[in-house]
Structures are given as C-alpha cells and as structure tokens.
Backbone atoms as SQL, in Angstrom:
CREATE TABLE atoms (id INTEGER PRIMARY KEY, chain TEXT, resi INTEGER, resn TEXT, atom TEXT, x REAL, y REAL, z REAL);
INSERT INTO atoms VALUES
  (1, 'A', 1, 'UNK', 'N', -57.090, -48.069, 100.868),
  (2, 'A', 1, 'UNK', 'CA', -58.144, -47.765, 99.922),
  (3, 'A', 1, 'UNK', 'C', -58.509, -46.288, 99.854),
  (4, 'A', 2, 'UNK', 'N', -58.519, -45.576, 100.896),
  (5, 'A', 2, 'UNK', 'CA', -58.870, -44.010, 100.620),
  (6, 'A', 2, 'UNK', 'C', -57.839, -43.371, 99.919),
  (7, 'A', 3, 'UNK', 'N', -56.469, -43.682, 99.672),
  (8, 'A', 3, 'UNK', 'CA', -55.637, -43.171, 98.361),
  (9, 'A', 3, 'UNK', 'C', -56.529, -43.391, 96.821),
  (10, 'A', 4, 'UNK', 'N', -57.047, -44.431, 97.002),
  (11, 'A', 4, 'UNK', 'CA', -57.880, -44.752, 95.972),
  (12, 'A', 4, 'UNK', 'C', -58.820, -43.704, 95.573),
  (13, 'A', 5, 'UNK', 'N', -59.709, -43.316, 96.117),
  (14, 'A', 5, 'UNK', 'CA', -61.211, -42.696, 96.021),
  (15, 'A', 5, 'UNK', 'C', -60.134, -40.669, 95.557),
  (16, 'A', 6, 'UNK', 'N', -58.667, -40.765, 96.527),
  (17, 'A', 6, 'UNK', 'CA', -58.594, -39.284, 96.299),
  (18, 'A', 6, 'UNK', 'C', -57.796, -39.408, 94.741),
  (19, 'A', 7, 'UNK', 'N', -57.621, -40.348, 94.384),
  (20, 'A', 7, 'UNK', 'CA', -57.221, -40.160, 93.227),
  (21, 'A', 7, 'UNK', 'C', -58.138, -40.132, 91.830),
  (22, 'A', 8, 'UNK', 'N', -59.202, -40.232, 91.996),
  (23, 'A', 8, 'UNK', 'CA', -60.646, -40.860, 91.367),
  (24, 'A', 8, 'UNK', 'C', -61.360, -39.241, 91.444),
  (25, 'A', 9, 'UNK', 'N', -60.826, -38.579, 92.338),
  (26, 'A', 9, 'UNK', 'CA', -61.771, -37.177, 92.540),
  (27, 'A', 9, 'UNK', 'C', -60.557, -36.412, 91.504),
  (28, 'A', 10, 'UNK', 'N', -62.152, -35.602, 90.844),
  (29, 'A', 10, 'UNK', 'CA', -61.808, -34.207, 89.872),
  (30, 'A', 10, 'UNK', 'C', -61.267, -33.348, 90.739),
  (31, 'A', 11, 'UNK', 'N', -60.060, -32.588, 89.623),
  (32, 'A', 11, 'UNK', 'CA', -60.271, -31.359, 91.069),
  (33, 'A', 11, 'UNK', 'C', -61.183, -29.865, 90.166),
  (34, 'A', 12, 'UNK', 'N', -61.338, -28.870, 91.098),
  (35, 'A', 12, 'UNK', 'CA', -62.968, -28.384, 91.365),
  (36, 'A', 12, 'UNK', 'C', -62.898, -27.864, 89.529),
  (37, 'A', 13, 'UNK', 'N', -62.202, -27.618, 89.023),
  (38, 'A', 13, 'UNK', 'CA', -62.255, -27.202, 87.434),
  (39, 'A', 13, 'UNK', 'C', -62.802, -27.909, 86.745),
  (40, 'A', 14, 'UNK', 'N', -62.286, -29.138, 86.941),
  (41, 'A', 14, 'UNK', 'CA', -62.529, -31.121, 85.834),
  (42, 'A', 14, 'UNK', 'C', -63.733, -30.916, 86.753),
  (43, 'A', 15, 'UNK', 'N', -64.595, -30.668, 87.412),
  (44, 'A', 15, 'UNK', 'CA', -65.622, -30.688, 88.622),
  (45, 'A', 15, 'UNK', 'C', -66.712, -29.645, 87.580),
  (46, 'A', 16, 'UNK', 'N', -66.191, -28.581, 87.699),
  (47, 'A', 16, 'UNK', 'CA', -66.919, -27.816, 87.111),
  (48, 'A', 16, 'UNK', 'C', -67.211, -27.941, 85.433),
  (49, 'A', 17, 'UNK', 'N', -65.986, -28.028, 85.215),
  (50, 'A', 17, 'UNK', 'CA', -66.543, -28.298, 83.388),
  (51, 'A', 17, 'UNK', 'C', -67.506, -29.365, 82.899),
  (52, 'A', 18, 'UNK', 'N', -67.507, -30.930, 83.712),
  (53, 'A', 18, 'UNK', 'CA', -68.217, -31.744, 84.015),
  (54, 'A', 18, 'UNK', 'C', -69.715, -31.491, 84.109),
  (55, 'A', 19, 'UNK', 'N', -69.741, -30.424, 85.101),
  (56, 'A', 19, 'UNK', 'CA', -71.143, -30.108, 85.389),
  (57, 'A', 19, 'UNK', 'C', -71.936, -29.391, 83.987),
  (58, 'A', 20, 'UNK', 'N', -70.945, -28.370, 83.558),
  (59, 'A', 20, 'UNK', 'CA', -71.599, -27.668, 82.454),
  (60, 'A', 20, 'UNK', 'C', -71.725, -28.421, 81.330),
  (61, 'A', 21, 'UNK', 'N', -71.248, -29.650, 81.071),
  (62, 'A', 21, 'UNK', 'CA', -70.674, -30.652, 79.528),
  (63, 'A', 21, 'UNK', 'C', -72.421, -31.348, 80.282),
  (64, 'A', 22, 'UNK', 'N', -72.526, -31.707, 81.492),
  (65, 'A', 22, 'UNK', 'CA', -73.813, -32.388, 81.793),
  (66, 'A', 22, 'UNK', 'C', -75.225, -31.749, 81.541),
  (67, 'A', 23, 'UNK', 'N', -75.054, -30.228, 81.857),
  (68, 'A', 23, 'UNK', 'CA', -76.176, -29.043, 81.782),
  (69, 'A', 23, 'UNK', 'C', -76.082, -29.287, 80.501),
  (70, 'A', 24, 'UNK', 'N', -75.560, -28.794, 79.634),
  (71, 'A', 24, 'UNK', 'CA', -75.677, -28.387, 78.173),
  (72, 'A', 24, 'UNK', 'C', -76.320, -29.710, 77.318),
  (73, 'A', 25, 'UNK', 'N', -75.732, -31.010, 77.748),
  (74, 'A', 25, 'UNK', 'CA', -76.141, -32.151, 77.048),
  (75, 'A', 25, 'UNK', 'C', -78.305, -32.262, 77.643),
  (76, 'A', 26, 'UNK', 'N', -78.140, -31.810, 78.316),
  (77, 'A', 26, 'UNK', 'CA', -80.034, -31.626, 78.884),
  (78, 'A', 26, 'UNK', 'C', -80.760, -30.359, 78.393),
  (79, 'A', 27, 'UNK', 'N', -79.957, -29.772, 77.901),
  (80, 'A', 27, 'UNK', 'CA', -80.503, -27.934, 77.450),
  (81, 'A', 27, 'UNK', 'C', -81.066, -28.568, 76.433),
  (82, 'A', 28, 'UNK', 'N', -80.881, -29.888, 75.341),
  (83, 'A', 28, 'UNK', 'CA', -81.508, -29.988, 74.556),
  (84, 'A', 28, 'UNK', 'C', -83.333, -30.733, 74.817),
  (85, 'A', 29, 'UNK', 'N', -83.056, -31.346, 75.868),
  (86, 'A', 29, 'UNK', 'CA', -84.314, -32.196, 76.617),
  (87, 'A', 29, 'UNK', 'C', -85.632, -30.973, 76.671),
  (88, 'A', 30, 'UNK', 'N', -84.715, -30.058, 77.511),
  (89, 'A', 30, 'UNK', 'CA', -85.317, -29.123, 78.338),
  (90, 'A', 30, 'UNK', 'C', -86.222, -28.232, 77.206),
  (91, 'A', 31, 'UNK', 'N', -85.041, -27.894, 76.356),
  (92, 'A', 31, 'UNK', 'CA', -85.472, -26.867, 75.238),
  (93, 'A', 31, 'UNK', 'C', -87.027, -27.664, 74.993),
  (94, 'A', 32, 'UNK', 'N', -87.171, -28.893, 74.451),
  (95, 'A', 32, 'UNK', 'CA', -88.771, -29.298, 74.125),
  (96, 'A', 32, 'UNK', 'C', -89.501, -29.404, 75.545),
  (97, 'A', 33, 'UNK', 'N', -89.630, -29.259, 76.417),
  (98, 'A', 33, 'UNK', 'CA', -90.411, -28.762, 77.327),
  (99, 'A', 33, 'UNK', 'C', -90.988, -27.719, 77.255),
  (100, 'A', 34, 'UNK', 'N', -90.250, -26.892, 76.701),
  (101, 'A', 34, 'UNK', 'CA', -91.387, -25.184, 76.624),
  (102, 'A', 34, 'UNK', 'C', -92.702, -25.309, 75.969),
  (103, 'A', 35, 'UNK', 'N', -93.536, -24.441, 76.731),
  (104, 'A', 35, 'UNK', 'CA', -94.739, -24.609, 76.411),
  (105, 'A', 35, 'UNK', 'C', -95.135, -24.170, 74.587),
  (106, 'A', 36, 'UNK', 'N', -95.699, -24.495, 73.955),
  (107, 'A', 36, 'UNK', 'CA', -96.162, -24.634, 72.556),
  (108, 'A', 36, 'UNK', 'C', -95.028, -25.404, 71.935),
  (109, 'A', 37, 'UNK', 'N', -94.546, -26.429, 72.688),
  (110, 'A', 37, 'UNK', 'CA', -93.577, -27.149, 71.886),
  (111, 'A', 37, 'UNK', 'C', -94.279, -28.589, 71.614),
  (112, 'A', 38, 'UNK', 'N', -95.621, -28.743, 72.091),
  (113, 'A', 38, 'UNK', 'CA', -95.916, -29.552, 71.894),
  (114, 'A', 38, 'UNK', 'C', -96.686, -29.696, 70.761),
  (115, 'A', 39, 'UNK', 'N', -97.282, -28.444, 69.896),
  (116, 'A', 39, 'UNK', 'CA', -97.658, -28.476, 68.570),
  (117, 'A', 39, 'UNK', 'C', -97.016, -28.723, 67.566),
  (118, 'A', 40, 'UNK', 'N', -95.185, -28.606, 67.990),
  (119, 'A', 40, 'UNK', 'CA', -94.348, -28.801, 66.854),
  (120, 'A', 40, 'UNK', 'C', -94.693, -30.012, 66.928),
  (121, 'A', 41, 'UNK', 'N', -94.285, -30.833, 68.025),
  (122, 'A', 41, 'UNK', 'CA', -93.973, -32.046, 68.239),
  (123, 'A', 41, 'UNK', 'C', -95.361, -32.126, 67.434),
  (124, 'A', 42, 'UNK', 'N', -96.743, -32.551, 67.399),
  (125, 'A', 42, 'UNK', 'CA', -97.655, -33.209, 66.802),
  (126, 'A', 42, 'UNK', 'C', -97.476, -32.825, 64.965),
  (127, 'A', 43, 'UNK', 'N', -96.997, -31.668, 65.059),
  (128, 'A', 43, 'UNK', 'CA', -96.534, -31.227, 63.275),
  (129, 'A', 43, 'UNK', 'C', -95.435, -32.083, 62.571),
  (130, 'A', 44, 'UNK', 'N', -94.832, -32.319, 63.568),
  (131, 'A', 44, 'UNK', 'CA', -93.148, -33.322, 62.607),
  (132, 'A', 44, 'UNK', 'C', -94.214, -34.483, 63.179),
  (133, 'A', 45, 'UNK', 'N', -94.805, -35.133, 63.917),
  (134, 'A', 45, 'UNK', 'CA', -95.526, -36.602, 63.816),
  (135, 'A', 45, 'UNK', 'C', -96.267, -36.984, 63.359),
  (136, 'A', 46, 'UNK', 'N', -97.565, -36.068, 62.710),
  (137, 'A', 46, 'UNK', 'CA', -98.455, -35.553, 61.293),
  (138, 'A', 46, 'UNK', 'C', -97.474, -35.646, 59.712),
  (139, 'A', 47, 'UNK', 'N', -96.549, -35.187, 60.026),
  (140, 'A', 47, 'UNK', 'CA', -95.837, -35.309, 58.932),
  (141, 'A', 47, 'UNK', 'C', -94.994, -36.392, 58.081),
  (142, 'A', 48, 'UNK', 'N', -94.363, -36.977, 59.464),
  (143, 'A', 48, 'UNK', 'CA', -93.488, -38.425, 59.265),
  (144, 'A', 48, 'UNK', 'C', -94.785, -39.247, 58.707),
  (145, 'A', 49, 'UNK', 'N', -96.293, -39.283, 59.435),
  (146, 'A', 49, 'UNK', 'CA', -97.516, -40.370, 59.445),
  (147, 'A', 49, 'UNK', 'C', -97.827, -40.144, 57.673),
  (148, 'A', 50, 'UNK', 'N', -97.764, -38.904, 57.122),
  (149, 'A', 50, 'UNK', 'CA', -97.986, -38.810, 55.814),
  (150, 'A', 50, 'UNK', 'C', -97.406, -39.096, 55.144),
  (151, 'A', 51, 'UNK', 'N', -95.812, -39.434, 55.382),
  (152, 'A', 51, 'UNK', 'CA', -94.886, -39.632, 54.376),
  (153, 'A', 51, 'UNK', 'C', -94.696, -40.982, 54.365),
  (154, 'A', 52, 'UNK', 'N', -95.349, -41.810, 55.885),
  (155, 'A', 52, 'UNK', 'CA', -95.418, -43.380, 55.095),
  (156, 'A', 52, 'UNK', 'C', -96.318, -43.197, 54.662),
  (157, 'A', 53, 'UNK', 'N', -97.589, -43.300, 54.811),
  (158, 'A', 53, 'UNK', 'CA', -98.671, -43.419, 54.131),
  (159, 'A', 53, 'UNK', 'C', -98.647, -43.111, 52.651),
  (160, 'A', 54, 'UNK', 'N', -97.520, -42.199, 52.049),
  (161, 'A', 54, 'UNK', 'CA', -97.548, -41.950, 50.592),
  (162, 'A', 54, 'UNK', 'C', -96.841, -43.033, 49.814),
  (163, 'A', 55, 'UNK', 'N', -96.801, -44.002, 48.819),
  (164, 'A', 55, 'UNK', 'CA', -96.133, -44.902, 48.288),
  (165, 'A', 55, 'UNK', 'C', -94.571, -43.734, 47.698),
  (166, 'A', 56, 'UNK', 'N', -93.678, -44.636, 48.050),
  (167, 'A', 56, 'UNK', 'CA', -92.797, -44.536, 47.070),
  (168, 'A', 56, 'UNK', 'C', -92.896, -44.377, 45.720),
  (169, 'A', 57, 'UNK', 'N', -92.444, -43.160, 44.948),
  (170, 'A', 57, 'UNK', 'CA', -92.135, -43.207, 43.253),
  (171, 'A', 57, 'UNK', 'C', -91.216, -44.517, 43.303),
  (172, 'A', 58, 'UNK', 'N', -91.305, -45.262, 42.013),
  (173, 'A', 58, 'UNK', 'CA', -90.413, -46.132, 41.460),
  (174, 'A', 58, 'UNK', 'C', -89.393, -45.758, 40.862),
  (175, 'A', 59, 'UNK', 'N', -88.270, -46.170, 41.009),
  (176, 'A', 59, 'UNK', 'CA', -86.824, -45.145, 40.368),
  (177, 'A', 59, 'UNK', 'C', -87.070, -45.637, 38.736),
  (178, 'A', 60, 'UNK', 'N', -86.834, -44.686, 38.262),
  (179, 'A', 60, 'UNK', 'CA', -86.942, -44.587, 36.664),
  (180, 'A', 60, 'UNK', 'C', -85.417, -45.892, 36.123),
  (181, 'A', 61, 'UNK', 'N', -85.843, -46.454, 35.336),
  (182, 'A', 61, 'UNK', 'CA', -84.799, -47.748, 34.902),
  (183, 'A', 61, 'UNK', 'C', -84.563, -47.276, 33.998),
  (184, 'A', 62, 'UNK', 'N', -83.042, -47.791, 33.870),
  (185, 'A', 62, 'UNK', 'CA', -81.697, -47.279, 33.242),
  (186, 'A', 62, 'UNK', 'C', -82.027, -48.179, 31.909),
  (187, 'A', 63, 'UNK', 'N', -81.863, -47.001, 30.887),
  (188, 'A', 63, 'UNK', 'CA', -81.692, -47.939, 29.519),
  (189, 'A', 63, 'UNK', 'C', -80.711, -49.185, 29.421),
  (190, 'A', 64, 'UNK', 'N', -80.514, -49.808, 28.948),
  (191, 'A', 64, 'UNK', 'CA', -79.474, -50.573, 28.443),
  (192, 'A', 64, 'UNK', 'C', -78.865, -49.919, 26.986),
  (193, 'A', 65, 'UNK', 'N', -77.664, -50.468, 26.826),
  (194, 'A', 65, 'UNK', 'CA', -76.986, -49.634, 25.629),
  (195, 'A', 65, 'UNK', 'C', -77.185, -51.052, 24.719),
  (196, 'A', 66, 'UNK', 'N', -77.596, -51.970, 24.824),
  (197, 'A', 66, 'UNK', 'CA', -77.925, -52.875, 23.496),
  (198, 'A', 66, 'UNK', 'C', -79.222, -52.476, 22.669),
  (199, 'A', 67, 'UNK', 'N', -79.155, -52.074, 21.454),
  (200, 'A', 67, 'UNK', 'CA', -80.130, -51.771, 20.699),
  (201, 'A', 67, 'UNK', 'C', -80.555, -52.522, 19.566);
C-alpha cells in the first residue's frame, strides 16, 4: 500500500501550482472582506429589493397580419 499513497503525491511544482489555483480561487472571498465593502454589499441588496418590488412592463403584443 505505500506504493500507493507515493503515487497519489504531486511532485513539489503540481504542489505548488495547486496551492496558487487554491489562493487565487479565495482572492475573490477575501477581496469582499475589505473594509467599506460592506456598503457595496447593502447598495447591490437595496437595489435587487427595488427591482422586485417594481412590477414588470408588459411586453407590447405583436399585431397580427389579418386585417
């Protein structure tokens, strides 16, 4: 079984690129953590809350060509 586990290991490159493909996929988490990011955040959730609250226009109906 320990042939097993050494074949299962990255070696330190596939190791390293791994790590950075993992960092970068959280840089986006992280990025809304900064401080005054939480006013955006209440501005896009103010905003989505208004846009249900507004009714839908009704799509304008298609003539018919029988006259």
């Amino acid at each position: 079984m320990p042939d097993d586990a050494d074949e299962r290991a990255l070696d330190p490159r596939e190791e390293a690129r791994a790590r950075r493909r993992d960092r970068e996929a959280d840089a986006e988490a992280r990025d809304l953590m900064r401080p005054g990011m939480g006013k955006v955040f209440k501005q896009i959730q103010d905003a989505q809350a208004k846009a249900a609250r507004e009714p839908t226009k009704p799509k304008p109906r298609r003539r018919s060509r029988r006259s």
